[in-house]
N, C-alpha and C positions, 0 to 999 in steps of 0.2 A: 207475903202479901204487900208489903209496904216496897219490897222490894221491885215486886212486878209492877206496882204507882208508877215510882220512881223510873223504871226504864219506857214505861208506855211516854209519861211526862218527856222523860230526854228528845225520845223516837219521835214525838207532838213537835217537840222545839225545835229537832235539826230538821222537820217537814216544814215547820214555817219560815226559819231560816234559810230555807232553800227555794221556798216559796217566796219570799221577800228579796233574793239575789235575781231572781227570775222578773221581777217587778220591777228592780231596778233597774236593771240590765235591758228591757222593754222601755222604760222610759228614758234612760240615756240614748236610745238609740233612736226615740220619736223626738229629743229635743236635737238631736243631731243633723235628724231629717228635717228638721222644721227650718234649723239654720241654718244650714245649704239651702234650702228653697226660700229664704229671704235673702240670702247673701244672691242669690241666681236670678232672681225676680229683681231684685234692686239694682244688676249691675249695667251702668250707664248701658255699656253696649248693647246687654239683651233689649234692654227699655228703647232705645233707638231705632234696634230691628224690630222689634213688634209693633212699635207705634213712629214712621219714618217722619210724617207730613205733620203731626202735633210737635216733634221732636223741634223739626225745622220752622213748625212759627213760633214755638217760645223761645228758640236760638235768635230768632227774627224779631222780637219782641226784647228779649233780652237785650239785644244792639241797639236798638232803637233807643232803647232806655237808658244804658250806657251812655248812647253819646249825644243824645240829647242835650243842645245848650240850654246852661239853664241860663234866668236872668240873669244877669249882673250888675250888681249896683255901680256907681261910677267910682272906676281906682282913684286913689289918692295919689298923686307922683309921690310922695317920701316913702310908699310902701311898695319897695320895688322887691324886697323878697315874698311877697305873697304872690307879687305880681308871675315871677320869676316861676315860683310852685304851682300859680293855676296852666301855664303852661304847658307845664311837662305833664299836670294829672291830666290834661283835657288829650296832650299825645297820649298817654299811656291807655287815656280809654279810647283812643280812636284804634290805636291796636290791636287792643282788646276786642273791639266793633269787629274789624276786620277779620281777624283770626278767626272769633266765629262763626262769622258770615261765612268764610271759605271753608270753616269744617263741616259747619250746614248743609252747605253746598254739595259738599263730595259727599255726604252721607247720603244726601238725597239721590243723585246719580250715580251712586254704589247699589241704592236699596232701585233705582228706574232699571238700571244695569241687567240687577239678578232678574228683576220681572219679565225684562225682555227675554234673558238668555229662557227662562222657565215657560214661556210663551213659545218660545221658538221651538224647545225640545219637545214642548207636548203635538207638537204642528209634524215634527217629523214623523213622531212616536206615538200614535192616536192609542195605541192598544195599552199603553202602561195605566 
């Protein structure tokens, strides 16, 4: 009698221990899916293609902001190394401005590009 406990108990535990592999094994593989689908959803590119013309005013927005002068109070001639430093940051954001106005740019007439060729193709090919 104690015997047959004893195996029904075992036969109980390797059911729930397989039950419990089966469970994790399920949610390894929903947190797998979940992270790919943030890592997909988050990647600049896709985000660019699905949203082209938000992309291109906060790229527009973003430069503005960059190179925006700000005020400046009046130099001092003896502080010609600050002088020397606001120079190059105010190039390196005008750069900066620039690069991404022009990656703006081609993102935008890459995403006008595909519209037209997909306009075009539906024009040849009414029945697709």
């Amino acid at each position: 009698m104690a015997n047959k406990k004893l195996s029904e108990i075992e036969k109980k535990k390797q059911e729930l221990e397989q039950e419990l592999a089966e469970i994790q094994s399920g949610l390894d593989k929903s947190i797998d899916d979940v992270k790919e689908g943030v890592t997909t959803n988050l990647d600049p590119k896709n985000l660019i293609r699905r949203y082209p013309l938000p992309a291109v005013g906060a790229s527009l927005v973003l430069g503005f902001l960059l190179g925006k002068e700000r005020k400046k109070s009046p130099r001092i001639a003896s502080n010609r190394s600050h002088s020397y430093s606001s120079d190059s940051e105010s190039r390196i954001a005008s750069e900066i401005k620039r690069i991404v106005a022009r990656k703006g740019m081609n993102l935008l007439l890459d995403y006008l590009d595909d519209k037209v060729s997909e306009l075009k193709h539906k024009k040849q090919h009414p029945e697709d």
